[in-house]
N, C-alpha and C positions, 0 to 999 in steps of 0.2 A: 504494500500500500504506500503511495507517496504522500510530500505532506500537502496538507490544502493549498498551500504559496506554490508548487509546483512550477506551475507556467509562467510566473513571474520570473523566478530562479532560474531557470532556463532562458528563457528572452534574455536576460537580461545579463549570464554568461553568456549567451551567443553573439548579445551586442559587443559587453567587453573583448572577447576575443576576436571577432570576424571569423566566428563557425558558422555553418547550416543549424538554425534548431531542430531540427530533425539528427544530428548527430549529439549536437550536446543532450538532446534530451535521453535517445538511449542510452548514453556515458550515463547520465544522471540515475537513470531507472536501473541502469545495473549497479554501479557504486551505493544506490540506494539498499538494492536488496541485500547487498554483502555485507553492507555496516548495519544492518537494521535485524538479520536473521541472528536470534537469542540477546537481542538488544534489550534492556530493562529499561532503561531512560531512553527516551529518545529527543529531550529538551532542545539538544546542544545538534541533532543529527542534522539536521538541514544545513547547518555553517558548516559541518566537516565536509559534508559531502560535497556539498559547492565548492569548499578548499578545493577537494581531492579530485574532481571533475578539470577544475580549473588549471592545477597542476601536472594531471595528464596531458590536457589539450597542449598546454608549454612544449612538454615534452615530444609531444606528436610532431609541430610547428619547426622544434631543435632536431629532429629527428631527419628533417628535407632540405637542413639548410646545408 
């Protein structure tokens, strides 16, 4: 399950980075369900997972230069 901000959080790394939202959003749905699966809090998950979306995209970007 995502959080309700979802499409927000997505737009709005895909603006930061100049991705497709259609790629950041499944980075997002899948870093979602791996940091979420036997998760007890989930308060803070939306920030990491934007971190962690955002730092792969980097990475992806370092990755072709």
């Amino acid at each position: 399950m995502a959080p309700p901000d979802f499409e927000h959080v997505v737009k709005t790394i895909a603006a930061d980075t100049n991705t497709p939202t259609e790629t950041v959003s499944k980075m997002y749905v899948d870093v979602w369900a791996e940091y979420s699966d036997g998760a007890r809090i989930l308060d803070y998950l939306t920030v990491l997972v934007a971190k962690r979306v955002r730092e792969n995209l980097r990475g992806v970007r370092q990755d072709r230069h």
